[in-house]
N, CA, C and O atoms as CSV, one atom per row, in Angstrom:
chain,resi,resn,atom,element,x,y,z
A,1,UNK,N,N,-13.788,19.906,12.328
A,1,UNK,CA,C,-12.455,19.456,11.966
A,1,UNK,C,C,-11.465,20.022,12.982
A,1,UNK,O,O,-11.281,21.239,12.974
A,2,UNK,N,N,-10.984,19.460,13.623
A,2,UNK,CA,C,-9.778,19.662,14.528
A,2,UNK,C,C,-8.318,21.074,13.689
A,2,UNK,O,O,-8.330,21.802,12.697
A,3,UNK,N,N,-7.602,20.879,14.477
A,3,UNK,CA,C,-6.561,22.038,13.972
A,3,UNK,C,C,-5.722,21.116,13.464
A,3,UNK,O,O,-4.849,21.742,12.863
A,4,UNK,N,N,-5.484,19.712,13.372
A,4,UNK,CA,C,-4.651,19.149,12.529
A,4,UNK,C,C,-5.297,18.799,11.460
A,4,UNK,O,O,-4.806,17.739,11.072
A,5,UNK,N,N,-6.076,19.108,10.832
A,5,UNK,CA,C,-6.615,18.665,9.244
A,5,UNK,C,C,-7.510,17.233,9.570
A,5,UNK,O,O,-7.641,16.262,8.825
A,6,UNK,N,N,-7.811,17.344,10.295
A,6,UNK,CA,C,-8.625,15.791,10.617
A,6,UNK,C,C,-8.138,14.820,10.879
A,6,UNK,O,O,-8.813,13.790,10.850
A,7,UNK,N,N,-6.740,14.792,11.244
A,7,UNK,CA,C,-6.070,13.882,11.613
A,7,UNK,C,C,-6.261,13.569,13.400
A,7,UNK,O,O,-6.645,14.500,14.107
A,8,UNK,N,N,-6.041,12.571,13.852
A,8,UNK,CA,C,-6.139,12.897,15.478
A,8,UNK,C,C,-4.613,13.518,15.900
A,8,UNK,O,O,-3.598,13.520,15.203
A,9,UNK,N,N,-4.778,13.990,17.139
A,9,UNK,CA,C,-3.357,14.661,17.413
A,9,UNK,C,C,-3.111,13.444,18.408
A,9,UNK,O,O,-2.235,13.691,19.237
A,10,UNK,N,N,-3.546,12.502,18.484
A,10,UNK,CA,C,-2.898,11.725,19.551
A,10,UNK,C,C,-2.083,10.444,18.568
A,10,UNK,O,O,-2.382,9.914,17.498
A,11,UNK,N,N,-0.696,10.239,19.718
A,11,UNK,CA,C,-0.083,9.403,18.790
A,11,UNK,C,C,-0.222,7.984,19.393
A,11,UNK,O,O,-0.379,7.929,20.613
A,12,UNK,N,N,-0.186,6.891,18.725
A,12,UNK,CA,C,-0.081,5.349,18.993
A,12,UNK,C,C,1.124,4.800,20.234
A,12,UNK,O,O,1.875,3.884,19.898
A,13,UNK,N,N,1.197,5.119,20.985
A,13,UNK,CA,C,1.991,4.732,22.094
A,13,UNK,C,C,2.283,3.498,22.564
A,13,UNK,O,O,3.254,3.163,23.242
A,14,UNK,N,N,1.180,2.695,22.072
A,14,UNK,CA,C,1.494,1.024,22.591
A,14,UNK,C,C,2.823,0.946,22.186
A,14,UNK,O,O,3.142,1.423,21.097
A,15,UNK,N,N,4.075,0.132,23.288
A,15,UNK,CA,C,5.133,-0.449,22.684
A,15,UNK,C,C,5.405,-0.999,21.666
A,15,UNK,O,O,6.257,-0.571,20.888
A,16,UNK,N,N,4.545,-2.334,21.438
A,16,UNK,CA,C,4.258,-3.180,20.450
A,16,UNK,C,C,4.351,-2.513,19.157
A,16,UNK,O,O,5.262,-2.807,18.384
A,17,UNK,N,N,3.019,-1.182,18.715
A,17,UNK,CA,C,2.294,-0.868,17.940
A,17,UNK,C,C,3.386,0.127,17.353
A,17,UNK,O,O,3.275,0.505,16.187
A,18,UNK,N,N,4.712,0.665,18.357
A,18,UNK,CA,C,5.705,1.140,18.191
A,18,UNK,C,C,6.489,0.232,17.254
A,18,UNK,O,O,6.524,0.216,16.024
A,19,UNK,N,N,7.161,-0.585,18.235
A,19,UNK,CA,C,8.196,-1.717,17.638
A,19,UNK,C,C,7.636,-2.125,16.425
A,19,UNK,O,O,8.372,-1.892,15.466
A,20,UNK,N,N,6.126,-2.882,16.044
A,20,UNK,CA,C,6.133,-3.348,14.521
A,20,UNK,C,C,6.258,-2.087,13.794
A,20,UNK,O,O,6.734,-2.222,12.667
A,21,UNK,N,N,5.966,-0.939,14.129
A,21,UNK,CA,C,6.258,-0.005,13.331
A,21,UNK,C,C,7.397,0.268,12.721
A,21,UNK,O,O,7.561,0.651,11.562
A,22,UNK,N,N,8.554,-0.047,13.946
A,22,UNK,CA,C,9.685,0.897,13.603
A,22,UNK,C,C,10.442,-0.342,12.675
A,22,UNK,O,O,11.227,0.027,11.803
A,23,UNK,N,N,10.210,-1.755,12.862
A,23,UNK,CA,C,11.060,-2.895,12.352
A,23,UNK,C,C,10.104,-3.179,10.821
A,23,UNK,O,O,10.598,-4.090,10.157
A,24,UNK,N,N,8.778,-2.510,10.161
A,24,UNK,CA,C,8.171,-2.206,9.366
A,24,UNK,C,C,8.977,-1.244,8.286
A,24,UNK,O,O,9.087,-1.427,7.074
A,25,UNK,N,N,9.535,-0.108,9.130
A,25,UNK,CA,C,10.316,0.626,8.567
A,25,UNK,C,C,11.652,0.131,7.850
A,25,UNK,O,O,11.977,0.202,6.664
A,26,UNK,N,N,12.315,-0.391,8.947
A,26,UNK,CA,C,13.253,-0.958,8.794
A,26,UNK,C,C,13.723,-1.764,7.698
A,26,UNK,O,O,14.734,-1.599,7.015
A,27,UNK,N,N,12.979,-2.521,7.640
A,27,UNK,CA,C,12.967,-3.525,6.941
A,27,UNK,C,C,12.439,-3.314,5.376
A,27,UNK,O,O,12.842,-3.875,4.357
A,28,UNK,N,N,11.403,-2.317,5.535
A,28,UNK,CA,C,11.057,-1.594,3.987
A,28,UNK,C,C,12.650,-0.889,3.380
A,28,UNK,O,O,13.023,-0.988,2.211
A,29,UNK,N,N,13.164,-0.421,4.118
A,29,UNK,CA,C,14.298,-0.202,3.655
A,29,UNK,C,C,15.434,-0.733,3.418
A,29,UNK,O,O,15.978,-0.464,2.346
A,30,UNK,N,N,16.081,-1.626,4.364
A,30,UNK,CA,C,16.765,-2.893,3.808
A,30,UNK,C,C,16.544,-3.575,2.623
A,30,UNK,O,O,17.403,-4.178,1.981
A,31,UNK,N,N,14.705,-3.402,2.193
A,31,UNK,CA,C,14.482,-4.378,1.297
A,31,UNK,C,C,14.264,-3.395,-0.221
A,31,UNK,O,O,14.431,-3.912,-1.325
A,32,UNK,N,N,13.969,-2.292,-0.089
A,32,UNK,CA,C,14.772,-1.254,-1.149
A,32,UNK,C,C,15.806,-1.241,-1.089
A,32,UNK,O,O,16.035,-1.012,-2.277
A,33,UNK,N,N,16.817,-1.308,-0.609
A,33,UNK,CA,C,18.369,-1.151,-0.686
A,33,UNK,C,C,18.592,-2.644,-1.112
A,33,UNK,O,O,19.574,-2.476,-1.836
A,34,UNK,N,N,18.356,-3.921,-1.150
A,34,UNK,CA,C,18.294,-4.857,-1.632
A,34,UNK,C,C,18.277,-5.093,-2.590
A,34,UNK,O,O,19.081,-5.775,-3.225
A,35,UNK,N,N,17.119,-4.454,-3.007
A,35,UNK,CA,C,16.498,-4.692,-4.687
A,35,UNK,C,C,17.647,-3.381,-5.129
A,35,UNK,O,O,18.212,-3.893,-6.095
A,36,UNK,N,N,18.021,-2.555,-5.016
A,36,UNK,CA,C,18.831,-1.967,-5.584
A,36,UNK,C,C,19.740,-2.134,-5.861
A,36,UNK,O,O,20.229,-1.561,-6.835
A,37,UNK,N,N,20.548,-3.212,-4.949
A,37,UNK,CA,C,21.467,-3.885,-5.371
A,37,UNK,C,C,21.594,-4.546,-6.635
A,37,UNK,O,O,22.089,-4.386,-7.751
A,38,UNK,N,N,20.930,-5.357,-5.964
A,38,UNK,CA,C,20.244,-6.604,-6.843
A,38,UNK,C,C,20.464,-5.929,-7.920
A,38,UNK,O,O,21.577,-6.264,-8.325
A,39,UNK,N,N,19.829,-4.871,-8.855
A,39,UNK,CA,C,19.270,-4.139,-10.187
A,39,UNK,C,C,20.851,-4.195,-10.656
A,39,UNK,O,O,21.388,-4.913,-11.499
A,40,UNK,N,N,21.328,-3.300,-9.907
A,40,UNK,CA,C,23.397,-2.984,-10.114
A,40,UNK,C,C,24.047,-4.151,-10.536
A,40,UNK,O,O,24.671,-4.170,-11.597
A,41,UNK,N,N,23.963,-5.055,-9.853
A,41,UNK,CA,C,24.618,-6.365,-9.851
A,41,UNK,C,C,24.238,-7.030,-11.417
A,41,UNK,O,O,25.012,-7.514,-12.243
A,42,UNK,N,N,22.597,-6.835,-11.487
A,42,UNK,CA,C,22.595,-7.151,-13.018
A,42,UNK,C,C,23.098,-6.599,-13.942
A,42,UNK,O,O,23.645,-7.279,-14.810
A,43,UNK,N,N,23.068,-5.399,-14.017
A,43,UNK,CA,C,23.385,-4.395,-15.110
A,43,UNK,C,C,25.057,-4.602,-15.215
A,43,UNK,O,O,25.642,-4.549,-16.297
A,44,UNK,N,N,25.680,-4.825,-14.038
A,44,UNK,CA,C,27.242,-5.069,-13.987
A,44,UNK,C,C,27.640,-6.435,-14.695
A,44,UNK,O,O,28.569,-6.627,-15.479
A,45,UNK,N,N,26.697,-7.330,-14.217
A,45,UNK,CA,C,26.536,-8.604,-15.155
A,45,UNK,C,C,26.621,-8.347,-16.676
A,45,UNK,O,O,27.374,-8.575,-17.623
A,46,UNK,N,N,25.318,-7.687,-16.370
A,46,UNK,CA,C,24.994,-7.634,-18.295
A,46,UNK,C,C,26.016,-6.871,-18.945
A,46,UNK,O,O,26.066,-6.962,-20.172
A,47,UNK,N,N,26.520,-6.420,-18.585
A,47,UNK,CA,C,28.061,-4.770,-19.238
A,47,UNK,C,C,29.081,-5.744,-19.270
A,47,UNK,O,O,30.100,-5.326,-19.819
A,48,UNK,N,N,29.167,-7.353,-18.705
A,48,UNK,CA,C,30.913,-7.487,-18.284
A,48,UNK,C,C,31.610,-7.088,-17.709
A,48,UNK,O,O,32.786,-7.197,-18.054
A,49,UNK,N,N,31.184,-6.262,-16.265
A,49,UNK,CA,C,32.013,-5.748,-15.822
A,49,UNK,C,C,32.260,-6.828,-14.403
A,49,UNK,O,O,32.085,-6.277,-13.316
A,50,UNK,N,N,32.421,-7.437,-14.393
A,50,UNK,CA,C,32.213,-8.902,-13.210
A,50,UNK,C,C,33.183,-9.865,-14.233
A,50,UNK,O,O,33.102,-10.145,-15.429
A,51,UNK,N,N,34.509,-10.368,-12.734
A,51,UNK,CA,C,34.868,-11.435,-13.038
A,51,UNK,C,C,33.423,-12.373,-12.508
A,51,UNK,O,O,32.366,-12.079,-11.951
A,52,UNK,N,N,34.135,-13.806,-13.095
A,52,UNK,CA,C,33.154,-14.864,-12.336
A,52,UNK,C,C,33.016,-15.437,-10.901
A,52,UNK,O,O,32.103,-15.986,-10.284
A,53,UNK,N,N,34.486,-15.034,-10.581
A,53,UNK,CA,C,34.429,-15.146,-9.031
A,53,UNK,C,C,33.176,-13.874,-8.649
A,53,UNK,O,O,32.133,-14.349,-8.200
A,54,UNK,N,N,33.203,-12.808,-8.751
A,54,UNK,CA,C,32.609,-11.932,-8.113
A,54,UNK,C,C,30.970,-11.963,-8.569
A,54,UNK,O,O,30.044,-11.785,-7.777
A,55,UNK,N,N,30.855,-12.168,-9.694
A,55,UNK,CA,C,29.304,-13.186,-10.236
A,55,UNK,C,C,29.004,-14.007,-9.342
A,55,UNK,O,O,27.811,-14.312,-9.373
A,56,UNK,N,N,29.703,-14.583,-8.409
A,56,UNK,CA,C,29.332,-15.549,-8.057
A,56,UNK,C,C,29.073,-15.639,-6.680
A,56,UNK,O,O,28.210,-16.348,-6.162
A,57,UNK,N,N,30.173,-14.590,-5.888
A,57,UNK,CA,C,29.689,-13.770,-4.875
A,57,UNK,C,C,28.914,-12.676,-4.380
A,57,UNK,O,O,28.670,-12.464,-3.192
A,58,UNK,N,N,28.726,-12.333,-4.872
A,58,UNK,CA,C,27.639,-11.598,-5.357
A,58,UNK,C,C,26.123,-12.147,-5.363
A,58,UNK,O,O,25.330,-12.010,-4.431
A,59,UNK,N,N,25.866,-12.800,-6.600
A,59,UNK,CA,C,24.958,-14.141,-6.428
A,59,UNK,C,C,24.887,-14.407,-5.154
A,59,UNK,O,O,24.093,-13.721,-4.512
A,60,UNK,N,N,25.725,-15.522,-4.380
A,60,UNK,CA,C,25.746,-15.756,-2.872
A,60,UNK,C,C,25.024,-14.390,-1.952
A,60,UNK,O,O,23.860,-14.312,-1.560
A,61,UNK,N,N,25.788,-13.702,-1.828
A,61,UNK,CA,C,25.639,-12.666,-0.731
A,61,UNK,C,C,24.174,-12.162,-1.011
A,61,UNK,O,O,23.477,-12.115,0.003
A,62,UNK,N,N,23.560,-11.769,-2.201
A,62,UNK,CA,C,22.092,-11.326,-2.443
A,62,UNK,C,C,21.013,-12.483,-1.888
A,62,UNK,O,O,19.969,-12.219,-1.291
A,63,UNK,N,N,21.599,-14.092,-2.285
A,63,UNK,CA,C,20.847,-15.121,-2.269
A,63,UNK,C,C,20.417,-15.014,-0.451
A,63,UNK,O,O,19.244,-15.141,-0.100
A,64,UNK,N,N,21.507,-14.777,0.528
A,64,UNK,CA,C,21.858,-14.958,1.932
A,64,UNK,C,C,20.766,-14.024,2.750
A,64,UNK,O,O,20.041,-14.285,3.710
A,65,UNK,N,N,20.957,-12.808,1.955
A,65,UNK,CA,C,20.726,-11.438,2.475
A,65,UNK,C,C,18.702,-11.739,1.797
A,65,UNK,O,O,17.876,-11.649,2.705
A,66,UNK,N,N,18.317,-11.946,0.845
A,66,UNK,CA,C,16.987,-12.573,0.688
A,66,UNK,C,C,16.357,-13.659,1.821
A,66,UNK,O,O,15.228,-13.644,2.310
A,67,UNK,N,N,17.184,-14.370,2.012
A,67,UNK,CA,C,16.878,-15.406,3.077
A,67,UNK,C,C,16.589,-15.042,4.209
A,67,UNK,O,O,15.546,-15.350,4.785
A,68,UNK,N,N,18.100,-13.852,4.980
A,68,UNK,CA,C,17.552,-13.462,5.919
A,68,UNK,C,C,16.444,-12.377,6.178
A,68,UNK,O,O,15.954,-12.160,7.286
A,69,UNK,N,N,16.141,-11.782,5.118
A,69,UNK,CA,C,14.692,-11.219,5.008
A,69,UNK,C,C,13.321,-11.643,5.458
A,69,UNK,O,O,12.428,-11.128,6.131
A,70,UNK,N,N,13.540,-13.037,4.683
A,70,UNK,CA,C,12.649,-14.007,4.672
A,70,UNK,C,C,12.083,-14.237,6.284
A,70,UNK,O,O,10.959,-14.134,6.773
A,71,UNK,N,N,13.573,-14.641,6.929
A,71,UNK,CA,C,13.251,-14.885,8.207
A,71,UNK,C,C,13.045,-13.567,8.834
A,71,UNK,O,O,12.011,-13.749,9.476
A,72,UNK,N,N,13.500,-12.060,9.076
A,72,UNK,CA,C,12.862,-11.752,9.609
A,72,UNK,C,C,11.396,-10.931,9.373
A,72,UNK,O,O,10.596,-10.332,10.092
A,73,UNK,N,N,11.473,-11.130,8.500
A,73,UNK,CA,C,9.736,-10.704,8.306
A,73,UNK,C,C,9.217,-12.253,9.136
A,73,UNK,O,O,8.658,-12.076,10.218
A,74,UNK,N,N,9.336,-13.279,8.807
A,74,UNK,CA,C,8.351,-14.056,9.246
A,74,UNK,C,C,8.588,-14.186,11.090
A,74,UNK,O,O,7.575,-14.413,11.753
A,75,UNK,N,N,9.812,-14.046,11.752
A,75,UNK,CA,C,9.844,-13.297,12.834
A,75,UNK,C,C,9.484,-12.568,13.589
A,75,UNK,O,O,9.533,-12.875,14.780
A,76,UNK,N,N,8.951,-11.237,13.149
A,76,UNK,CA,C,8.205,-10.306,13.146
A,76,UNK,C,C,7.077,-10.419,13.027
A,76,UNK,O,O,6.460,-9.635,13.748
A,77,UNK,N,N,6.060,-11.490,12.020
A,77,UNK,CA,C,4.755,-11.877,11.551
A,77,UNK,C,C,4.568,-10.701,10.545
A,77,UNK,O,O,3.481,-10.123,10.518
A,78,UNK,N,N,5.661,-10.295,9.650
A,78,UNK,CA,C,5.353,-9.583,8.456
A,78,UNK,C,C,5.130,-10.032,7.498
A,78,UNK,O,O,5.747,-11.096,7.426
A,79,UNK,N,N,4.220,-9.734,6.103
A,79,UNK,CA,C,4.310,-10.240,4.951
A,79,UNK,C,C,5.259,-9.563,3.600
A,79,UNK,O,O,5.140,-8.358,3.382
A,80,UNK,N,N,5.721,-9.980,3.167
A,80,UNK,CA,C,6.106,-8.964,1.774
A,80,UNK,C,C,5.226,-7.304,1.567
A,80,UNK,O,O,5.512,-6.116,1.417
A,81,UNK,N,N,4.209,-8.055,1.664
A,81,UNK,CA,C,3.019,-6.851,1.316
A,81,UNK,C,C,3.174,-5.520,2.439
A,81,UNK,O,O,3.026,-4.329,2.166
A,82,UNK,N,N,3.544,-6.167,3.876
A,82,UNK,CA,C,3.650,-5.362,4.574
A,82,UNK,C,C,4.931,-4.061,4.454
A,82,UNK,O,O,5.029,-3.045,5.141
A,83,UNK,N,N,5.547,-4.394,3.667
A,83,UNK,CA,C,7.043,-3.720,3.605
A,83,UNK,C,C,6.832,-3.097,2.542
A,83,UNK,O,O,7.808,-2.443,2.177
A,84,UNK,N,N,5.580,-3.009,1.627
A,84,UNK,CA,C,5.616,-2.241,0.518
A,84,UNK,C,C,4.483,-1.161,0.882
A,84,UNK,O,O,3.291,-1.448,0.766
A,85,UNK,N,N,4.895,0.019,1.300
A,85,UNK,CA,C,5.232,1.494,1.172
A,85,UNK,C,C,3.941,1.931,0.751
A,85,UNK,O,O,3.890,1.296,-0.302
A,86,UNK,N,N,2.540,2.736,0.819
A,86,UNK,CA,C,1.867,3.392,-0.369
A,86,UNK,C,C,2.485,4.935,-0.275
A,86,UNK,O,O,2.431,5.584,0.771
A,87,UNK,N,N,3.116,5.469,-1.581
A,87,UNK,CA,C,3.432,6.456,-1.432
A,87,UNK,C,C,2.310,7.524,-2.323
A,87,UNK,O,O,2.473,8.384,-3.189
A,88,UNK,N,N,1.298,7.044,-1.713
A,88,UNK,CA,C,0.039,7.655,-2.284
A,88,UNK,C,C,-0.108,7.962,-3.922
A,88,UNK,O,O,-0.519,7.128,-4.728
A,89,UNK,N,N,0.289,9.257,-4.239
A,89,UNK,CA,C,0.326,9.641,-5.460
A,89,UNK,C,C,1.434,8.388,-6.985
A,89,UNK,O,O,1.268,7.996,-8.140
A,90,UNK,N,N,2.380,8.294,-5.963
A,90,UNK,CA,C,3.421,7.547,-6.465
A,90,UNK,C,C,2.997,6.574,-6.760
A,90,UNK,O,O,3.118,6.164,-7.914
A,91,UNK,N,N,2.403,5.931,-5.873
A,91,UNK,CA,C,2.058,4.112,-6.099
A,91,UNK,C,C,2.875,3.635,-5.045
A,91,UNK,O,O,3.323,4.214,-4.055
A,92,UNK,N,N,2.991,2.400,-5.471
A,92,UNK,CA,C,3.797,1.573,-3.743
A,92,UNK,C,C,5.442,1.597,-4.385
A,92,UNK,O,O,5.991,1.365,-5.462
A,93,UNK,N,N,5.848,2.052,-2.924
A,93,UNK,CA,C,7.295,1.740,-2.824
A,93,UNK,C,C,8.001,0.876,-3.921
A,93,UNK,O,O,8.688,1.251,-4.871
A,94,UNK,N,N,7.621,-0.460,-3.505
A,94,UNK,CA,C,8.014,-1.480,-4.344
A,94,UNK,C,C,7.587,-2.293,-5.696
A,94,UNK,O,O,6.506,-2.839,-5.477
A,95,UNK,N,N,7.914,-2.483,-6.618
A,95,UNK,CA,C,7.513,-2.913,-7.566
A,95,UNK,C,C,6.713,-4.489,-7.339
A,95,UNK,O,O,7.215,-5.031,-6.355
A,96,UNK,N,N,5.958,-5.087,-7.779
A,96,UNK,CA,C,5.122,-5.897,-7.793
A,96,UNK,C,C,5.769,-7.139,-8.249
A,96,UNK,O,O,5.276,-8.160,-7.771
A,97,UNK,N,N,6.721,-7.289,-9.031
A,97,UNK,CA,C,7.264,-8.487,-8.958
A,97,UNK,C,C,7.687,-8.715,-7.256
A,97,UNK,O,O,7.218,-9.663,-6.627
A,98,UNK,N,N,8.535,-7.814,-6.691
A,98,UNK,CA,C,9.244,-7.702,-5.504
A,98,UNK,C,C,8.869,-8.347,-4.275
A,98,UNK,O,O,9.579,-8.879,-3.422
A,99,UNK,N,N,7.276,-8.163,-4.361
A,99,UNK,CA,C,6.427,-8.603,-3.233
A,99,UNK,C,C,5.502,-9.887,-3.691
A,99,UNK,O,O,4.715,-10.425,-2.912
A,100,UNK,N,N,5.697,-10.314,-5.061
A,100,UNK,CA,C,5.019,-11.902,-5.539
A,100,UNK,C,C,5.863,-12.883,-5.427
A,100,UNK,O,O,5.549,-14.052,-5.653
A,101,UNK,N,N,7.323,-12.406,-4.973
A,101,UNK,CA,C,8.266,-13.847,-4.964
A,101,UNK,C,C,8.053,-14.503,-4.111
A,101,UNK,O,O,7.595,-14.045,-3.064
A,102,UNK,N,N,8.406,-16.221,-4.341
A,102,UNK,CA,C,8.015,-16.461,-3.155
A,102,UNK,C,C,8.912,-16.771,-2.113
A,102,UNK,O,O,8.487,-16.996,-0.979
């Protein structure tokens, strides 16, 4: 066993293998901060605390901000699946509805 726990000490250097990495990241997080929205926006719904103009923008802006997800994962050649996280012990990042939409 090596001095890093069996891990290799060498790191992945390809550009590429970089970049999907780092826009992997990226994008896992945009798309948690998304769904978090998203959650707020309901709960603000459900309380009444939303005129209907802002229901409605709101609505819009989540609908926009999904879309452009859409495109850049498929940009990238990512899947949903790819953006969901194993946080080992935890389970995945994202909840399972999150990554079945279509």
């Amino acid at each position: 066993m090596s001095e890093f726990g069996g891990i290799s000490p060498r790191i992945d250097t390809d550009p590429e293998s970089v970049e999907r990495g780092l826009v992997t990241l990226v994008l896992t997080l945009v798309e948690l901060l998304r769904q978090l929205m998203e959650r707020q926006a309901i709960r603000r719904v459900d309380a009444g605390d939303l005129t209907e103009a802002q229901v409605e923008r709101i609505g819009t802006t989540l609908m926009l901000l999904e879309q452009r997800m859409d495109e850049l994962r498929e940009h990238f050649g990512l899947t949903p699946e790819d953006l969901n996280i194993d946080l080992g012990p935890l389970g995945p990042l994202l909840p399972p509805a999150a990554i079945d939409r279509p």
